[in-house]
C-alpha positions in Angstrom: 6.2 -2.0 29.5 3.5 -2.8 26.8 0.2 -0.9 26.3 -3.0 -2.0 25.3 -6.1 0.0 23.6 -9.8 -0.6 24.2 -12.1 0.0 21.7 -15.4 1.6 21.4 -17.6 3.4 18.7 -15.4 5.5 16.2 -16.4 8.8 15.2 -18.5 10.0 12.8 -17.7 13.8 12.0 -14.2 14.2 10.6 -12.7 18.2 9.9 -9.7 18.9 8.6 -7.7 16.2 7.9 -3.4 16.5 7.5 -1.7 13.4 7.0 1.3 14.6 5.0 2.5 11.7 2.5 5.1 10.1 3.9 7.5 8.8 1.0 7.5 12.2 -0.3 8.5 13.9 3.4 11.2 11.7 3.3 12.6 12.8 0.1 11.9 16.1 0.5 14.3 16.0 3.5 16.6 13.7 1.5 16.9 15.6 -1.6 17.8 19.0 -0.2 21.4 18.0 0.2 21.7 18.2 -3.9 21.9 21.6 -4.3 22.2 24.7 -2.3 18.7 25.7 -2.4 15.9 26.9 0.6 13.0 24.3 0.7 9.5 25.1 2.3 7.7 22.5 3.4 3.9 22.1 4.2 1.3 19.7 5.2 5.0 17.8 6.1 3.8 14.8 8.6 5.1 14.7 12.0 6.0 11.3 12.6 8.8 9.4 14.3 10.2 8.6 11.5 10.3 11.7 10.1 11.8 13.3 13.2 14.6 10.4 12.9 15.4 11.3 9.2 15.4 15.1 10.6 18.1 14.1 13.0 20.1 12.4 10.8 20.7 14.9 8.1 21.1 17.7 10.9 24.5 15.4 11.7 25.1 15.3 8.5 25.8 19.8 8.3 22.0 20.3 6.7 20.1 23.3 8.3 16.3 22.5 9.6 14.1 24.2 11.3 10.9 22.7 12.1 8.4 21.0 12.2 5.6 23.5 13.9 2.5 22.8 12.6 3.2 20.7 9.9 5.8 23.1 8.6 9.6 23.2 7.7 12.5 25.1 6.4 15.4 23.2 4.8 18.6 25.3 4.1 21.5 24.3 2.1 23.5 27.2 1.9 24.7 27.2 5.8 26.2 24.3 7.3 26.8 23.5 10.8 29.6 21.8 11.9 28.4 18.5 13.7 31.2 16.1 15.5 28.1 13.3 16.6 29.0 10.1 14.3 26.6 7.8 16.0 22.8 8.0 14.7 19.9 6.4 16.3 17.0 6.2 13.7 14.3 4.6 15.9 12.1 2.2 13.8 13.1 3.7 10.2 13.7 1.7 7.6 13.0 4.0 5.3 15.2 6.3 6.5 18.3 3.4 6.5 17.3 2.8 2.6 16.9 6.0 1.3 20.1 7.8 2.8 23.2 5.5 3.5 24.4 6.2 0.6 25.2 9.7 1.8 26.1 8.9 5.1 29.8 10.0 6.0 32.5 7.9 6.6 32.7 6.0 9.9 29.1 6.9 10.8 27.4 4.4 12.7 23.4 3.6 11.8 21.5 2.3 15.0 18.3 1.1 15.4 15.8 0.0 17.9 15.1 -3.7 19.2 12.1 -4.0 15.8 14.5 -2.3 13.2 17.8 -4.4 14.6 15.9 -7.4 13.2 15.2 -6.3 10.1 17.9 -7.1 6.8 19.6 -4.9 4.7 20.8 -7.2 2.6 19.3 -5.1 -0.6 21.0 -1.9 0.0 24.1 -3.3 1.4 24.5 -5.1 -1.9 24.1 -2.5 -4.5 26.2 -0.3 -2.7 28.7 -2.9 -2.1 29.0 -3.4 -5.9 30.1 0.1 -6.2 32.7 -0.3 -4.2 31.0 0.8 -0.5 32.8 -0.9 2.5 29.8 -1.5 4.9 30.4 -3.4 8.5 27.5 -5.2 10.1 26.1 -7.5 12.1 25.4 -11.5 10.7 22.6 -11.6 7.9 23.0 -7.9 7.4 21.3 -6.5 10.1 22.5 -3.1 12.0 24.2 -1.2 13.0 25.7 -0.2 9.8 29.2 1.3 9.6 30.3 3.2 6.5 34.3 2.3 6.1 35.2 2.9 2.9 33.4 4.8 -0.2 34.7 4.2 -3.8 32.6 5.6 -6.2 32.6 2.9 -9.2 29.9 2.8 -11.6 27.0 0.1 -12.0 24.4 -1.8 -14.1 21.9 -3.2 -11.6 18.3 -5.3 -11.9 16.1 -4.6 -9.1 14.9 -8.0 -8.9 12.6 -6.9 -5.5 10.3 -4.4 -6.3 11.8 -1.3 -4.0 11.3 1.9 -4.5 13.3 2.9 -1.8 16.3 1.1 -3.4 15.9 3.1 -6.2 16.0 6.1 -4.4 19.1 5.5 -2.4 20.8 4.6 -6.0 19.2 7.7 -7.8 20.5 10.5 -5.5 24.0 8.6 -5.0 24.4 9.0 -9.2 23.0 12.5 -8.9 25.1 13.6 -5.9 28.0 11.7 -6.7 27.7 12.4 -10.7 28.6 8.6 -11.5 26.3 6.9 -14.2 24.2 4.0 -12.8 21.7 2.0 -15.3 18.8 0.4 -13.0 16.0 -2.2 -14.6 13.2 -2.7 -13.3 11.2 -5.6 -13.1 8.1 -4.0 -12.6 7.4 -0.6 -11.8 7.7 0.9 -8.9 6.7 4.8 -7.3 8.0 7.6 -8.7 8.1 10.1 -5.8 11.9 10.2 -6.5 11.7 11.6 -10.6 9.2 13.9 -10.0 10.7 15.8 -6.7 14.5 15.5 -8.9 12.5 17.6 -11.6 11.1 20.2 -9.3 14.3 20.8 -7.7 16.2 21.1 -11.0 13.9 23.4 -12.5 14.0 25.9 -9.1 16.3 28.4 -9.0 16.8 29.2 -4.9 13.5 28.7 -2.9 10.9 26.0 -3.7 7.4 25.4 -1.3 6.8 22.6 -2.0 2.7 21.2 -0.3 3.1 17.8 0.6 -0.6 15.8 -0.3 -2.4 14.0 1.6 -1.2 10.2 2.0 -3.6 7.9 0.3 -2.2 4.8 2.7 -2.9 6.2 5.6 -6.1 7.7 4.3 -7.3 3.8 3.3 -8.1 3.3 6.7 -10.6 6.1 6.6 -11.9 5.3 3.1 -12.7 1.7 4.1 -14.4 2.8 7.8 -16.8 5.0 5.8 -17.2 2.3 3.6 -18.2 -0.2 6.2 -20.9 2.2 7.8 -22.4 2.9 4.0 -21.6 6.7 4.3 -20.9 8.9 1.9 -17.8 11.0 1.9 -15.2 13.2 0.2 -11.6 12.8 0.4 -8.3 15.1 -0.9 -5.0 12.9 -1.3 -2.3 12.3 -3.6 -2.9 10.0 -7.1 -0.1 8.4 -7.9 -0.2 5.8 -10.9 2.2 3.1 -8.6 -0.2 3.3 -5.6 -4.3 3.0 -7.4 -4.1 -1.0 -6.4 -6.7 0.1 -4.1 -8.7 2.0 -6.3 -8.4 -0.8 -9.1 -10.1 -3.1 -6.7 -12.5 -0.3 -5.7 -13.6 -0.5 -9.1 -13.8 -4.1 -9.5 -16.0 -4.5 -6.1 -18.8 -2.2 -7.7 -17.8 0.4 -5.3 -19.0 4.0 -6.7 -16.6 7.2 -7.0 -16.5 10.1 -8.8 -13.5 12.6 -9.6 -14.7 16.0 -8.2 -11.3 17.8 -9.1 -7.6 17.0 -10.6 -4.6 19.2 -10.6 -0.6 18.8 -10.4 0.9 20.9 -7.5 4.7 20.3 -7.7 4.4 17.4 -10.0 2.0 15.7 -8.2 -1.4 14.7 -8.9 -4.0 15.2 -6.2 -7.7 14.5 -6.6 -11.0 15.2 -4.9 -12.6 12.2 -5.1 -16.8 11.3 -4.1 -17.1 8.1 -2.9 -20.9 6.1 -2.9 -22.4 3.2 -2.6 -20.9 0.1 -2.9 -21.2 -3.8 -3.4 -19.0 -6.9 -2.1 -17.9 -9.1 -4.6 -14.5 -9.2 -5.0 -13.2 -13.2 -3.8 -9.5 -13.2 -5.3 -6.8 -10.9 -5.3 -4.1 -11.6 -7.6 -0.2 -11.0 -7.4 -0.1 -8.8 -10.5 -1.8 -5.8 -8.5 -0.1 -6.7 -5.2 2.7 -3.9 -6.0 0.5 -1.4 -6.7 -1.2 -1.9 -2.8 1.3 -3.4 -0.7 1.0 -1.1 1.9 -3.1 -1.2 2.1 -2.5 -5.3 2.4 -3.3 -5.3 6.3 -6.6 -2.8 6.0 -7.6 -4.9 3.2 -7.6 -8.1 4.7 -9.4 -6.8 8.0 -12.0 -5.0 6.1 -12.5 -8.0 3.4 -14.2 -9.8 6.5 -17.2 -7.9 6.2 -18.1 -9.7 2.5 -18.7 -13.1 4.2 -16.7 -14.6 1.4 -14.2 -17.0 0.5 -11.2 -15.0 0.4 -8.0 -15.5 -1.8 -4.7 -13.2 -1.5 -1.7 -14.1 -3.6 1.5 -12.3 -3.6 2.4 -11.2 0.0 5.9 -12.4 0.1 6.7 -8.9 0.3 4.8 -8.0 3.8 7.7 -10.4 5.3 10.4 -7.7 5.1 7.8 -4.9 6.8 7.8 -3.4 10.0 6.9 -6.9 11.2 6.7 -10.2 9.5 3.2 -9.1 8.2 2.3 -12.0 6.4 2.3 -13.9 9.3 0.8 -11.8 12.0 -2.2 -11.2 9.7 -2.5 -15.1 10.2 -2.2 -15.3 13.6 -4.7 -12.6 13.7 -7.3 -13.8 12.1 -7.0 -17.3 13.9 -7.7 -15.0 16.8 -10.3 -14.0 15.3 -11.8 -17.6 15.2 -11.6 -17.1 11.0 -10.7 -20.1 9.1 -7.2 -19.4 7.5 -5.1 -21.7 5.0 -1.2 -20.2 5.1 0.8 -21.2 2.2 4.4 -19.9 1.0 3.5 -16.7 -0.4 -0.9 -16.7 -0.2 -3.5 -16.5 2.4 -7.4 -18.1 1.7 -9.3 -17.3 4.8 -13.5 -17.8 4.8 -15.4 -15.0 7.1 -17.7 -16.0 9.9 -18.6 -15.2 13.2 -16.1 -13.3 14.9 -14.6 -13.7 18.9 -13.8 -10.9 20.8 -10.4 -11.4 22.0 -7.0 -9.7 22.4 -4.4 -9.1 19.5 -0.7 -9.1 19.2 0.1 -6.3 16.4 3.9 -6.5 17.0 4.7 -3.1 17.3 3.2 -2.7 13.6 1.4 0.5 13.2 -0.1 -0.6 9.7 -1.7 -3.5 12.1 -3.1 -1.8 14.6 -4.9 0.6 13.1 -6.3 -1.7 10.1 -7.8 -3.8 13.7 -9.1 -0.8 15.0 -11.0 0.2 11.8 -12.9 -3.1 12.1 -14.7 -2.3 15.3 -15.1 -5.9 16.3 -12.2 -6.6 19.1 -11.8 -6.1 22.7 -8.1 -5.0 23.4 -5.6 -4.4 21.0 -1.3 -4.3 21.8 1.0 -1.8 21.1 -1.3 1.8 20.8 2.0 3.8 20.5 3.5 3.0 17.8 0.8 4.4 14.8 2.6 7.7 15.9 5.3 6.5 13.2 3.1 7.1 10.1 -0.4 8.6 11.2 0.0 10.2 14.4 -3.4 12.0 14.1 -5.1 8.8 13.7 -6.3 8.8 17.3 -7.6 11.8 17.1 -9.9 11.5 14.4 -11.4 7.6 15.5 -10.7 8.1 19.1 -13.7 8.6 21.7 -13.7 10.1 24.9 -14.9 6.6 26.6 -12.0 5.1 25.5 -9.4 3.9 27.4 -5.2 3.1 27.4 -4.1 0.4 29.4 -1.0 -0.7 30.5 0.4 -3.5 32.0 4.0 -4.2 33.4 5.9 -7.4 33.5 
């Protein structure tokens, strides 16, 4: 069964927005099995993913209750006894990245039809290297088995810029107390350092507020911007993820910083945003860490400058949720847009665009960065945004719109 959106105007007065960052509600789950400590969570997003990382560590003896209304209680200091080995994470990669390195023995990983088709290959292999035993299927693809874990140490260069690898090698040497040296090649979010500082300096009970999520709140930023509105936004500014707001900057797009503070190591901002000025044409690979996940928003939105557009980089967006790179091809070939595809760059030239139907994948990132642009008839797979902005319907949807589904 696949369902199909129809779109119509979006709308135009937006209260109380809660789209709880989703790298840090992962770790905030995560990182609770470190030390016998109660952690209060708020503004934590309900997703799918979330929920599947919820499940997970509930096998693995950790205590949650929650979520009800964005809100959650972790406990450490009682443990349930759980007998289920087998775990079915849905569509979570993150969830696989982050936390197989705590996974008991002979605990099975499974994923869904889009996650099954998805590699490993740069978790297994760190892990491997310290001695993990991992069964899987050919090219590293799940389900995962844990058979064997020896504890050895390790010097490792994260040649692919993943964050998430970091964080699954970060709270193995914490929880494990083994010494592991990581280099990086270029920098990547430190979600990770700053939530191991506030747990170390608790005592017993930490609330930690989860900010707003800046990625999901791109989509937002960049409707507004298309309808020349002005508007006021609350997220979380973290130095790894201003790509977009360095190219904010360089397209003569106005903002103004309202408020700054650090809540639980943290910073979050109240930024003004104003008027604004296409002129942006190129997009070079240097910045693409810093915005990989605002790629597919960008690229939608960019079509509105009537430029020649130039994106270098995106070999990255091939290891998503989809194969990224290329459905933002296809798409825009739907689109009746003149696209050039090379190894690892897009150049595509706006023009006149043709209503027609689109193909996201079962990629919530490329749904809703279609949506935003207001200029399609139908677009696939509706369900799926429920994975990292499940309020996102809520906030654009009309009452004149319309789900439809059709069976094979």
């Amino acid at each position: 069964m696949k369902s199909y959106f129809k779109i119509n105007n979006l709308k135009n007065n937006i209260k109380n927005i809660k789209t709880g960052d989703k790298s840090i509600s992962h770790r905030s789950i995560i990182y609770s099995i470190i030390k016998k400590q109660i952690i209060e969570v708020s503004n934590f997003l309900e997703s799918t993913d979330l929920l599947s990382t919820i499940n997970l560590f509930k096998n693995l003896n950790l205590c949650i209750y929650g979520p009800i209304n964005n809100y959650i209680l972790i406990s450490n200091f009682k443990k349930k006894k759980n007998n289920n080995n087998i775990n079915f994470i849905g569509n979570s990669g993150t969830t696989i990245r982050i936390s197989l390195s705590l996974l008991l023995k002979n605990n099975i990983l499974i994923g869904d039809k889009s996650l099954n088709n998805r590699t490993m290959y740069r978790i297994i292999k760190p892990l491997s290297l310290m001695g993990f035993i991992i069964q899987c299927k050919k090219n590293f693809l799940t389900p995962l088995i844990i058979i064997k874990k020896n504890n050895f140490g390790l010097k490792y260069n994260l040649i692919n810029i993943s964050s998430q690898v970091k964080s699954c090698l970060l709270i193995h040497s914490v929880y494990s107390f083994i010494k592991i040296y990581l280099i990086e090649k270029k920098k990547t979010r430190d979600h990770s350092e700053r939530l191991f500082h506030l747990i170390n300096n608790q005592k017993k009970c930490i609330l930690l507020k989860i900010p707003n999520d800046i990625s999901s709140l791109t989509f937002l930023i960049c409707n507004f911007i298309i309808k020349k509105k002005k508007f006021i936004l609350t997220f979380n500014f973290n130095k790894f993820r201003i790509g977009f707001f360095d190219f904010l900057l360089i397209n003569n797009i106005n903002f103004f910083f309202l408020n700054k503070k650090i809540i639980n190591n943290e910073h979050i901002v109240k930024i003004l945003f104003l008027n604004f000025k296409f002129t942006v044409k190129t997009i070079y690979s240097n910045n693409i860490s810093k915005l990989i996940d605002e790629i597919p928003c960008l690229s939608f939105f960019l079509l509105n400058s009537k430029n020649k557009i130039k994106i270098y980089g995106l070999e990255e967006l091939k290891f998503k949720e989809s194969n990224r790179f290329l459905n933002i091809y296809n798409n825009l070939l739907l689109l009746g847009i003149r696209t050039i595809k090379k190894k690892n760059y897009l150049i595509f030239k706006c023009s006149k665009f043709h209503l027609n139907f689109f193909n996201t994948s079962k990629d919530h990132r490329l749904f809703m960065s279609i949506f935003i642009s207001n200029n399609f008839n139908k677009i696939s797979n509706a369900e799926n945004i429920v994975s990292s902005f499940p309020s996102f319907l809520k906030l654009f949807n009309n009452k004149k719109n319309k789900f439809y589904v059709k069976i094979k």
